[in-house]
C-alpha positions as CSV (number, residue, x, y, z in Angstrom):
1,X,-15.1,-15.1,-18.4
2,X,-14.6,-11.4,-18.7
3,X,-15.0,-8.7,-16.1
4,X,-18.4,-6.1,-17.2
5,X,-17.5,-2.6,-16.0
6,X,-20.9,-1.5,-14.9
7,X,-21.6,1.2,-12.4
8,X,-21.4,-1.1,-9.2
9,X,-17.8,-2.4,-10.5
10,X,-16.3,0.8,-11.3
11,X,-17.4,1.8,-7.8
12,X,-15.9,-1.0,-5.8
13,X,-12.5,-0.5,-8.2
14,X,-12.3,3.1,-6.7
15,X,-13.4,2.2,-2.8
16,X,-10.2,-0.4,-3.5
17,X,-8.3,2.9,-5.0
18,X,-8.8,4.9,-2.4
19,X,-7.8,2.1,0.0
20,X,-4.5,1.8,-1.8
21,X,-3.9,5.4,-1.8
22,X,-4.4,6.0,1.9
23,X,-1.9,2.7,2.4
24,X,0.8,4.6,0.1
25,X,0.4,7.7,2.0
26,X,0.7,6.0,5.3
27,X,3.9,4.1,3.9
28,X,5.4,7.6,2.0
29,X,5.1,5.9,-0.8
30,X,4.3,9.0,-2.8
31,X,4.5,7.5,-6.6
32,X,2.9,4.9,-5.9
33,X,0.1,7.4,-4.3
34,X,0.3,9.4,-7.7
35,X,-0.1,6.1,-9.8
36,X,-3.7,4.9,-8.4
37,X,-4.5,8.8,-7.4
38,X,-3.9,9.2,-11.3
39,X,-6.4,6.2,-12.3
40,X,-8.9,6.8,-9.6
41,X,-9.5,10.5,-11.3
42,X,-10.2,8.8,-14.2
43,X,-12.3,6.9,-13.1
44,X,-14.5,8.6,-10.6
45,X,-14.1,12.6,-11.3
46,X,-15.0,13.1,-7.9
47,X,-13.5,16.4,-6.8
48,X,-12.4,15.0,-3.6
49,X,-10.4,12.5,-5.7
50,X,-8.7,15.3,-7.5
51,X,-8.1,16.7,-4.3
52,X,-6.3,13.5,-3.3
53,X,-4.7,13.2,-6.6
54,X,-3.3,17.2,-6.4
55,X,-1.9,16.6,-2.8
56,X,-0.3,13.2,-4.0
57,X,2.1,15.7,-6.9
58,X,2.4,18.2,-4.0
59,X,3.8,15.4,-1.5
60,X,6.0,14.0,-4.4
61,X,7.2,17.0,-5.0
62,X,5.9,17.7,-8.5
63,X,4.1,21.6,-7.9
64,X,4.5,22.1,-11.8
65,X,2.5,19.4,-12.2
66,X,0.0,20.3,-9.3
67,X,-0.2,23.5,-10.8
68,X,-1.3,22.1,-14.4
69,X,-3.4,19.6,-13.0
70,X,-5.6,22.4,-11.2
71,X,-5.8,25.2,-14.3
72,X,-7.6,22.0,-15.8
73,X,-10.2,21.4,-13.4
74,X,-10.3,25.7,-12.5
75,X,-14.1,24.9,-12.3
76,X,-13.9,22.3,-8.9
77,X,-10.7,24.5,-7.7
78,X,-13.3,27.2,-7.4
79,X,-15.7,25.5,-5.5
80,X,-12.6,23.9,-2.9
81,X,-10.4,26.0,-1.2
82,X,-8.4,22.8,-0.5
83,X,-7.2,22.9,-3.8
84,X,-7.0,27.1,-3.8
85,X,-4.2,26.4,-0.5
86,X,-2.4,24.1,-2.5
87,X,-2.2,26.2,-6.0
88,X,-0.5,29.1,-4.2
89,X,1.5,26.4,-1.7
90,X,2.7,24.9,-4.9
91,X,3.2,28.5,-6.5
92,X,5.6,29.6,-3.4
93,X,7.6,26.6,-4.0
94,X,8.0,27.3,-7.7
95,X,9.2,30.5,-6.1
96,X,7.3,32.5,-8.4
97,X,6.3,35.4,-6.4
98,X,4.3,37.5,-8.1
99,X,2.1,35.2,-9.6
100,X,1.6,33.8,-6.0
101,X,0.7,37.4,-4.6
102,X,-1.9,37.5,-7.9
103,X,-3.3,34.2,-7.3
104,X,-3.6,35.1,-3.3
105,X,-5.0,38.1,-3.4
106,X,-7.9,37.2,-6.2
107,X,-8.8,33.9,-3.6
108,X,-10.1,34.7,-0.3
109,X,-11.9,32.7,2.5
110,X,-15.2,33.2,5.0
111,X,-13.3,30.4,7.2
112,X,-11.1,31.9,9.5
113,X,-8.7,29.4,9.7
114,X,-8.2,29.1,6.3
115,X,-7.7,32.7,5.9
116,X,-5.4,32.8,8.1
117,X,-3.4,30.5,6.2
118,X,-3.8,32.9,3.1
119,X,-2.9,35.9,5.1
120,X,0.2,33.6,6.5
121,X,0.9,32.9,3.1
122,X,0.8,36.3,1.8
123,X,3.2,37.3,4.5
124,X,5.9,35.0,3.9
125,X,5.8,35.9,0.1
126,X,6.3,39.8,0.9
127,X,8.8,38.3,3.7
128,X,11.0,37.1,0.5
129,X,10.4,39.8,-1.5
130,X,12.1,42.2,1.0
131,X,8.7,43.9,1.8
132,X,8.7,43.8,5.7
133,X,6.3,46.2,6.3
134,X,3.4,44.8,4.6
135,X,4.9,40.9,5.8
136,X,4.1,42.3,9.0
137,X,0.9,42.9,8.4
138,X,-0.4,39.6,7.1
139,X,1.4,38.0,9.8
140,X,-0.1,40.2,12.7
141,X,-3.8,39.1,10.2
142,X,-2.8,35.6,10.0
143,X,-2.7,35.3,14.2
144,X,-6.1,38.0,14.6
145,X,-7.8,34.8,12.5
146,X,-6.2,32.6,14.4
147,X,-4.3,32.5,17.2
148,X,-3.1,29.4,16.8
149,X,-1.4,29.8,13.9
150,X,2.3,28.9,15.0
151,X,4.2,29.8,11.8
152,X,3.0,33.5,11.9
153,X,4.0,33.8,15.5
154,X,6.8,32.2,15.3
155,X,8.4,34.9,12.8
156,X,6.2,37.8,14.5
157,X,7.7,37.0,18.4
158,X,11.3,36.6,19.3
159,X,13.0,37.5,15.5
160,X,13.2,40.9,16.0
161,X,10.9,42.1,13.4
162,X,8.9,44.5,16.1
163,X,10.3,46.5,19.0
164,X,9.7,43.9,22.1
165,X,6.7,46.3,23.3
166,X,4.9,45.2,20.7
167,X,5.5,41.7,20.7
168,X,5.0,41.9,24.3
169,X,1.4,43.8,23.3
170,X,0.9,41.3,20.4
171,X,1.0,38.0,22.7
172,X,-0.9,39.7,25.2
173,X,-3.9,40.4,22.7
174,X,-3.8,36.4,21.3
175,X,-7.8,35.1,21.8
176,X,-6.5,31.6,23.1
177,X,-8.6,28.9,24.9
178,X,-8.3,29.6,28.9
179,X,-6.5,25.8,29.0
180,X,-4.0,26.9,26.6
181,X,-2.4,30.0,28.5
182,X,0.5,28.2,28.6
183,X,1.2,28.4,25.1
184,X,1.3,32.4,25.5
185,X,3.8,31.5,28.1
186,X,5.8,29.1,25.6
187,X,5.8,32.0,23.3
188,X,6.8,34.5,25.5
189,X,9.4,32.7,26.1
190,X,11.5,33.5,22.9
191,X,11.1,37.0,23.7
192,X,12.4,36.2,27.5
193,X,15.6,34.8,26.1
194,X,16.4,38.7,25.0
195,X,17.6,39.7,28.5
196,X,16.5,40.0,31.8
197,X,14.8,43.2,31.2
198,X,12.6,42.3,28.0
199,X,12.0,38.5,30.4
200,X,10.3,41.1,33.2
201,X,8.3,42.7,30.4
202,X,6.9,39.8,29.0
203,X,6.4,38.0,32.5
204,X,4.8,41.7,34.2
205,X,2.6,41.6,31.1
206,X,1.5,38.0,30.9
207,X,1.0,36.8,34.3
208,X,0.8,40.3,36.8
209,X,0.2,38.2,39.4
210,X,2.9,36.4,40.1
211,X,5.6,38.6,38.1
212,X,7.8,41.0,40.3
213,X,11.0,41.9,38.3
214,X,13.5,43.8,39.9
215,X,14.4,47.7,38.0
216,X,17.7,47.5,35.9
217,X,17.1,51.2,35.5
218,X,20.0,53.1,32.8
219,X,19.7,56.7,33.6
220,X,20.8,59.5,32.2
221,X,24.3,60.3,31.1
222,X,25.5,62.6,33.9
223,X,26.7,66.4,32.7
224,X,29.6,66.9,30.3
225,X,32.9,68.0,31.5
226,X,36.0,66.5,32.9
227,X,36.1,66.4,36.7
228,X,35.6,63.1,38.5
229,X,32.1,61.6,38.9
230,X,30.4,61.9,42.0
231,X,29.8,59.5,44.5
232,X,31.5,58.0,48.1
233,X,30.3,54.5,47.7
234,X,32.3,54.3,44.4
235,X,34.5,51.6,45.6
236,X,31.9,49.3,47.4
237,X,29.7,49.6,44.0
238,X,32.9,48.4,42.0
239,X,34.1,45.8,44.4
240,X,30.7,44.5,43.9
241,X,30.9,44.2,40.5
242,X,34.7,41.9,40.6
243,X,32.9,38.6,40.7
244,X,32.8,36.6,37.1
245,X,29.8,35.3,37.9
246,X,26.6,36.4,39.6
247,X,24.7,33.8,42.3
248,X,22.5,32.7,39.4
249,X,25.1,32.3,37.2
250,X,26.7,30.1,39.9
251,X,23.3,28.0,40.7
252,X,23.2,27.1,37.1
253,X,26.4,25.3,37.1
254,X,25.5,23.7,40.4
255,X,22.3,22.5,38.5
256,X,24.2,21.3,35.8
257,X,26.6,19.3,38.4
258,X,23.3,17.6,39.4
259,X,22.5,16.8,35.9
260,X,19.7,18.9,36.5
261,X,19.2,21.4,32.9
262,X,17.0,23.9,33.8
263,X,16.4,26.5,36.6
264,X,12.5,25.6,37.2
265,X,12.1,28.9,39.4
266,X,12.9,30.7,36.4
267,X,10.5,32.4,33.0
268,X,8.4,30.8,31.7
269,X,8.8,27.4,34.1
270,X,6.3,27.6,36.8
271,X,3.8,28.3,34.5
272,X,3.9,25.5,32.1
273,X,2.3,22.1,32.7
274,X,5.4,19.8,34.4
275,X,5.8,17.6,31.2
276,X,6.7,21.0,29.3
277,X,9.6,22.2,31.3
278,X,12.0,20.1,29.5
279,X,10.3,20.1,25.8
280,X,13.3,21.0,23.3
281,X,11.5,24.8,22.9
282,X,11.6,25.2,26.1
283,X,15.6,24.5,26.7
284,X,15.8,26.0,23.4
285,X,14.5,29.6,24.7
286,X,16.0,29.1,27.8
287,X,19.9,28.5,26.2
288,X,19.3,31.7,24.3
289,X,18.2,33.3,27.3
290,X,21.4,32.4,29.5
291,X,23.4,33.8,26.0
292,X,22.1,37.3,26.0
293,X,23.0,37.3,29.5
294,X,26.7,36.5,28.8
295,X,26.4,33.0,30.8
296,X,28.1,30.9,27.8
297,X,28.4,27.9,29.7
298,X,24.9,27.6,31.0
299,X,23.7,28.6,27.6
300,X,26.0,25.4,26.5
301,X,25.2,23.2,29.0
302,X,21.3,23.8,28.4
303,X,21.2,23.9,24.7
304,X,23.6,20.6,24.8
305,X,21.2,18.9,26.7
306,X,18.7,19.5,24.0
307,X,21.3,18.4,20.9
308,X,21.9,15.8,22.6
309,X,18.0,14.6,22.6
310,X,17.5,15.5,19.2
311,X,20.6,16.5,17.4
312,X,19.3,18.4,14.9
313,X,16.9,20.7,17.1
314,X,17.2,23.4,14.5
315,X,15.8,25.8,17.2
316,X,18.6,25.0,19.9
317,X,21.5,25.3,17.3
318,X,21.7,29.0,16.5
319,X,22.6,29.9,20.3
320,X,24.9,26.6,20.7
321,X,26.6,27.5,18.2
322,X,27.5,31.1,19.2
323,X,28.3,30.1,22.6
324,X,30.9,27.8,21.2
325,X,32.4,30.6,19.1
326,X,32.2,32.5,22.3
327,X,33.9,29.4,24.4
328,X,36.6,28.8,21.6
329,X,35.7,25.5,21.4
330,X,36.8,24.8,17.7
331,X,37.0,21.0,17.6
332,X,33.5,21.0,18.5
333,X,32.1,23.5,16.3
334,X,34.0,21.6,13.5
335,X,32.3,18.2,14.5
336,X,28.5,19.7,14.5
337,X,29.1,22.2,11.4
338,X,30.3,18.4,9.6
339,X,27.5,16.6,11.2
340,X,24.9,19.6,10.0
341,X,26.3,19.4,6.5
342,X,25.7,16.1,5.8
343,X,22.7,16.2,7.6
344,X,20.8,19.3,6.5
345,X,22.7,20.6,3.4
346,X,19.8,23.0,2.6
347,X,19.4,24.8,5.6
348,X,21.4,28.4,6.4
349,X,22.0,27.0,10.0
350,X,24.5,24.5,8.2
351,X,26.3,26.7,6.3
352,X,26.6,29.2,9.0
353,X,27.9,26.3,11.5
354,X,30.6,26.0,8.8
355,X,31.6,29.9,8.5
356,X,31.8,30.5,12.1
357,X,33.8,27.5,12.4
358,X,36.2,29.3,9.6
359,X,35.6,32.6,11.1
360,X,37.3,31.2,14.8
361,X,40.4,30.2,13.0
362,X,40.7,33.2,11.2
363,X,40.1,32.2,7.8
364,X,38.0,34.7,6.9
365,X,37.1,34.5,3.2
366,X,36.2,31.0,3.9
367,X,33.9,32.4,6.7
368,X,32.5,35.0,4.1
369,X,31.6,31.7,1.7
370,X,29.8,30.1,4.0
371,X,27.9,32.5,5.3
372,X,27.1,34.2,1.7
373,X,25.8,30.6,1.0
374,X,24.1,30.0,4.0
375,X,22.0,33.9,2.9
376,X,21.0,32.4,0.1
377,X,19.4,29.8,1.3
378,X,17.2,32.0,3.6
379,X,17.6,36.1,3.0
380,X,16.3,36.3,6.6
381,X,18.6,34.6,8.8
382,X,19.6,37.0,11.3
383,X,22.6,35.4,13.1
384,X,24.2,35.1,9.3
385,X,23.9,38.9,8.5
386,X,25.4,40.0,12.0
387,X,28.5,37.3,11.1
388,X,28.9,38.1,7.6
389,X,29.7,41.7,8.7
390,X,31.7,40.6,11.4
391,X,34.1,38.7,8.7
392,X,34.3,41.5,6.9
393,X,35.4,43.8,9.9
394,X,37.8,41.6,11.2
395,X,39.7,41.2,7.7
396,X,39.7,45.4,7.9
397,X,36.6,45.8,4.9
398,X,34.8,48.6,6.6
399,X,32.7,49.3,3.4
400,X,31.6,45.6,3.1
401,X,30.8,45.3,6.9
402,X,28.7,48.4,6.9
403,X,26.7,47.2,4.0
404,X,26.2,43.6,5.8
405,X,24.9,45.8,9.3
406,X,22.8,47.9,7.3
407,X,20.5,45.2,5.7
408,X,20.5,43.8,9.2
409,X,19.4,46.6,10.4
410,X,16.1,47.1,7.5
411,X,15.4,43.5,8.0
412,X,15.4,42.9,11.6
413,X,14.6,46.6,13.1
414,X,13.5,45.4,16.8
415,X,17.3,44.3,16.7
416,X,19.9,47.4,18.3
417,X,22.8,44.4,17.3
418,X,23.2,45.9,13.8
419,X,23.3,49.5,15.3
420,X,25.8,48.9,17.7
421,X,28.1,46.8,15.1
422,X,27.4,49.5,12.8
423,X,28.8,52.1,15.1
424,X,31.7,50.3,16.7
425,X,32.6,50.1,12.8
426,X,32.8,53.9,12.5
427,X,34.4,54.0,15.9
428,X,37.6,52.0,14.4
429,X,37.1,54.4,11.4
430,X,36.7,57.3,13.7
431,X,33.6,58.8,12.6
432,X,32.7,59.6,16.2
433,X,29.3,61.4,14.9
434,X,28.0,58.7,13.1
435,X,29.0,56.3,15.9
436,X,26.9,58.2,18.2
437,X,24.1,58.4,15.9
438,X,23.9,54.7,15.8
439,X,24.8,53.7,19.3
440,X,22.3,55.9,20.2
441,X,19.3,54.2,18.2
442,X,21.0,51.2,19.4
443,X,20.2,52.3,23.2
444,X,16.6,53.4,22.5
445,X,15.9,49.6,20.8
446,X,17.8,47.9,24.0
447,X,18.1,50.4,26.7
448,X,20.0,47.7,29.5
449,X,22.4,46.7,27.3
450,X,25.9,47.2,29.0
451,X,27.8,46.6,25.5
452,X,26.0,49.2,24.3
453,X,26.8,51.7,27.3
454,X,30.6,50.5,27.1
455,X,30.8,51.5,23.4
456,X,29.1,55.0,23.7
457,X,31.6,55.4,26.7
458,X,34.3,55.0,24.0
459,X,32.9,57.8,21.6
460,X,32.4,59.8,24.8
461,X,36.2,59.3,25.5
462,X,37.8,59.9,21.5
463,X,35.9,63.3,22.5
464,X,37.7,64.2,25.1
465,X,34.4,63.9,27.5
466,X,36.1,61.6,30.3
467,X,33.7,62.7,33.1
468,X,30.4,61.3,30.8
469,X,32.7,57.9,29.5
470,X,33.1,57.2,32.9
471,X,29.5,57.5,34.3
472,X,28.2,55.1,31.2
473,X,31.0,52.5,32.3
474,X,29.9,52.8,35.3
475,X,26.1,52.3,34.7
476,X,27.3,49.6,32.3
477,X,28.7,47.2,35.5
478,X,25.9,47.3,37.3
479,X,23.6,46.2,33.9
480,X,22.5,42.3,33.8
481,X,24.3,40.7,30.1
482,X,27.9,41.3,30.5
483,X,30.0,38.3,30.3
484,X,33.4,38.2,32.3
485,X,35.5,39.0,29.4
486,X,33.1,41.7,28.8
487,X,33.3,42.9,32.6
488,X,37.3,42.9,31.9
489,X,37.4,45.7,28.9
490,X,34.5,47.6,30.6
491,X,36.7,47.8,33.9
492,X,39.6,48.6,31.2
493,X,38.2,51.2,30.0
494,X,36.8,52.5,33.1
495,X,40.4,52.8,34.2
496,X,42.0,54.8,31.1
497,X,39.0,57.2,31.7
498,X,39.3,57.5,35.1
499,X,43.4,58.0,34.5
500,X,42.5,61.1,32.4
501,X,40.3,62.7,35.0
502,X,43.5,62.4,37.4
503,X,41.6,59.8,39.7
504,X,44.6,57.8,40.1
505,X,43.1,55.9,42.8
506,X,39.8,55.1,41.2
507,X,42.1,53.8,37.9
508,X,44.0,51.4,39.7
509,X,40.9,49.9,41.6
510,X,39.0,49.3,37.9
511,X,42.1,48.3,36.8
512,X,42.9,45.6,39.2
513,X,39.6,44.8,38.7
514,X,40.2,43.8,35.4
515,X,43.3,42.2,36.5
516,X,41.0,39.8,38.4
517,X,38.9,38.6,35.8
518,X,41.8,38.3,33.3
519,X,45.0,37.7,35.2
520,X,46.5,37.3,32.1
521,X,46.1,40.6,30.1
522,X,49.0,42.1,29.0
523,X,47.1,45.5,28.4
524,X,45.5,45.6,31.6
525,X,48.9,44.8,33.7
526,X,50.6,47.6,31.4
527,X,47.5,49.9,32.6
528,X,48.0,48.3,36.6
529,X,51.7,49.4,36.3
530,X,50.8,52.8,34.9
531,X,48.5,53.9,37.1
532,X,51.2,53.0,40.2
533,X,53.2,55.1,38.3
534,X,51.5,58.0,38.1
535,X,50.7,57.4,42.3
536,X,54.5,57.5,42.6
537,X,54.7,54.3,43.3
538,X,57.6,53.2,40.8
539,X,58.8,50.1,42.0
540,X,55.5,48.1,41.8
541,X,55.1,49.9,38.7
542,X,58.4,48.4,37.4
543,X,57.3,44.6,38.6
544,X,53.8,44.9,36.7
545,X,55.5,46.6,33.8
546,X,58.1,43.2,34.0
547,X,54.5,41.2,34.6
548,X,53.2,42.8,31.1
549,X,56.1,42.1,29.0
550,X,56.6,38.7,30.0
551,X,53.3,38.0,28.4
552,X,53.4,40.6,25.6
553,X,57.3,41.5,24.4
554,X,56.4,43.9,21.8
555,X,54.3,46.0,23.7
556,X,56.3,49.4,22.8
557,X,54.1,51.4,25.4
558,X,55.1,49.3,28.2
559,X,58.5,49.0,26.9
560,X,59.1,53.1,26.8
561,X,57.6,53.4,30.0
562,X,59.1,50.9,31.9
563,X,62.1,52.7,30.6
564,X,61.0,55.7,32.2
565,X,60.3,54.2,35.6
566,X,63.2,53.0,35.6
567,X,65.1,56.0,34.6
568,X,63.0,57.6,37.5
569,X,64.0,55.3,40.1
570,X,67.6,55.4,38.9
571,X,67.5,59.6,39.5
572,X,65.6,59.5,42.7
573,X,68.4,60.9,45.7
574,X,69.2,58.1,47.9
575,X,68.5,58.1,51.3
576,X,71.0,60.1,53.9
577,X,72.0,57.6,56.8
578,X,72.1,59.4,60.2
């Protein structure tokens, strides 16, 4: 006996549709989902079933199709703005920009919430179009209509796209509900991990209350000229600065002793709910943190903890893998840029992993391969610019290097790391103006930054301004950031400057400074062993000279003046006996 399709039929073959469709999509079944989606449209021409049927294509991946599907039924895509989300969705991954921009500025929404997810839209489109200005805008309108719009904030806060002021003034504008303040902390917590002076910032601005952070004041370069900078409690101030670690630095590693991950005294901790002080963001922001502090082992420790939770915390890699680069720890590296690659073959984080594995073992037109690859995968990855210039310096290709810093610069400009690469670059090239150009609008955009002060020291020094050099080396030890092999060349330097203004003394304190972070410096012995020359003092100059060699044996300027010393000592009048 055959079936009769009347109304009632045709209704309980759809109700079983639907059923089947929701099972499919709760299975990932997608085709399956676009096989009775397909039938049920046919059946019913309800527009809520072409609204299943459209996100059925978008799921399987089929946005041509999505796109057709919709320009059929333009009189029900009117009326939904379900199916206006997923036409200019399904346009941005057909990456055709323009006619997404078109399509979002003709379709608007009295919903906040969903236009906030046109304005977010609209932003990530000028985003890839290189038109930051106006990205910016529709971000900052995507969080005004709602706050809780985490993709917007995400890109606004903590990826240098605005000075930290305003990021700092953008989170503390957000209209959240007065449950949710932790979430401002959460997100204040990406702009935390830029230092200890932007993590006072944000804490002073977000909870006044309970924030007190300390002054890491830089002042003012001191007056030009050559004579020794003033000061009696010069040698106290530097004997302070000899440790390799501060008393955080060392309760960290305590902590990580105890198996313990996280300092829970520490921004933005105490004011998150208990459960949240070891969520991967969390960690995440708090590894970065400890890196732009120069602590690479607790930045390792914490963002290993994460990895090793969730191994492919895509958040957590970008500072564990710099502080393996800045640990050497190649074998490593090499095992999570393989794992990444297999893993996640179409994100930039991979392909960086790979080029900064290449990069430490000096192969650097692999490096450049990888990390030209892993840019065109995303146009904005920061950490892939600053590295891609970096390959390019080190293999001597100013020209190519510039050019990487410079589109840094335009597409991260809360960032002063482009600026200072950029004018450490025409420091080796010795265009001293344009160095100080830059590092200069590198200081403005991170005033505490003591790699910054060391490198404007150096421009102050190629100009024959000793007396300035060493007052910004000086400021430079006493800022929060510096690593111990950063401490090392600062207290280097400090002691070449210091040797020009005839402070003999003062050199060979910041030089055996040096000597204790890194007893095994060739150049710093060599500058030891000079300064005790200069005092006179030619027979320990002789045994550092020896101590220099033995590490480095074609150091000529140790080798010519050891010769003199010796030559010296050799001329001196022996002593009369009575």
């Amino acid at each position: 006996m055959g079936v009769t399709y009347d109304q009632v039929t045709l209704d309980s073959i759809c109700c079983r549709l639907r059923r089947l469709i929701q099972d499919a999509f709760q299975k990932h079944l997608y085709a399956t989902a676009v096989f009775y989606a397909d039938k049920l449209v046919s059946l019913s021409g309800d527009p809520e079933d072409l609204y299943t049927l459209a996100e059925c294509y978008f799921k399987n991946r089929e946005y041509r199709r999505v796109l057709h599907l919709l320009k059929k039924r333009s009189d029900a895509v009117s009326k939904d703005e379900r199916l206006k989300l997923l036409a200019a969705q399904s346009l941005m991954e057909c990456r055709d920009w323009e006619e997404c921009l078109r399509y979002l500025e003709e379709n608007t929404s009295s919903d906040s919430k969903v236009a906030s997810v046109f304005a977010l839209l609209r932003g990530k489109v000028y985003e890839v179009t290189e038109n930051q200005e106006n990205a910016l805008v529709w971000y900052e309108k995507a969080v005004q209509l709602d706050p809780y719009c985490y993709e917007a904030l995400d890109r606004l806060v903590g990826n240098h796209l605005h000075t930290v002021d305003k990021e700092v003034a953008l989170l503390g504008n957000l209209q959240l509900h007065e449950e949710d303040e932790w979430l401002r902390h959460l997100y204040a917590a990406k702009l935390a991990a830029m230092g200890n002076t932007q993590a006072a910032k944000v804490e002073a601005s977000q909870a006044p209350a309970l924030a007190t952070a300390p002054s890491t004041g830089a002042g003012t370069a001191a007056q030009d000229g050559n004579s020794t900078p003033s000061g009696d409690a010069f040698e106290q101030q530097l004997l302070s600065q000899g440790a390799p670690s501060s008393g955080s630095r060392q309760r960290r590693l305590a902590q990580a002793m105890n198996d313990d991950s996280l300092a829970l005294d520490e921004y933005p901790c105490r004011h998150l709910p208990s459960a949240l002080v070891r969520n991967g963001h969390t960690l995440a922001s708090q590894s970065t943190r400890y890196f732009y502090e120069g602590d690479y082992k607790s930045s390792y420790d914490v963002s290993k903890r994460v990895l090793e939770d969730d191994p492919y915390h895509l958040a957590a890699l970008p500072a564990h893998i710099a502080s393996l680069v800045m640990l050497d720890m190649k074998s490593a590296l090499f095992y999570v840029a393989h794992q990444l690659v297999n893993a996640y073959p179409s994100t930039p984080v991979a392909w960086f992993t790979a080029g900064c594995y290449y990069f430490m073992v000096k192969k650097y037109e692999h490096a450049r391969r990888f990390f030209h690859k892993s840019l065109s995968l995303d146009h904005n990855f920061a950490p892939a610019w600053i590295a891609y210039g970096h390959a390019f310096a080190y293999h001597d290709e100013s020209d190519q290097a510039l050019a990487a810093y410079r589109t840094a610069s335009r597409l991260f400009p809360g960032s002063h790391l482009p600026w200072l690469f950029i004018g450490m670059e025409y420091v080796r090239t010795n265009s001293l103006q344009l160095a100080q150009q830059c590092l200069e609008c590198a200081r403005t955009l991170a005033p505490s930054d003591p790699h910054v002060y060391n490198e404007i020291a150096v421009v102050a020094f190629h100009r024959k301004n000793y007396s300035r050099a060493c007052d910004l080396l000086i400021q430079a030890l006493h800022m929060p950031g510096a690593a111990q092999e950063d401490k090392e060349a600062i207290f280097s330097n400090l002691g070449h400057a210091f040797l020009k203004c005839k402070a003999y003394d003062r050199a060979l304190e910041a030089f055996q400074q040096a000597h204790r972070l890194n007893p095994r410096s060739a150049s710093v012995l060599a500058g030891v062993a000079f300064a005790m020359q200069l005092q006179g003092r030619l027979d320990d100059a002789i045994e550092y000279y020896h101590r220099s060699l033995s590490i480095e044996r074609d150091d000529a300027f140790a080798m010519d003046m050891l010769n003199y010393a010796v030559q010296e000592v050799a001329e001196r009048p022996l002593p009369m006996d009575d």
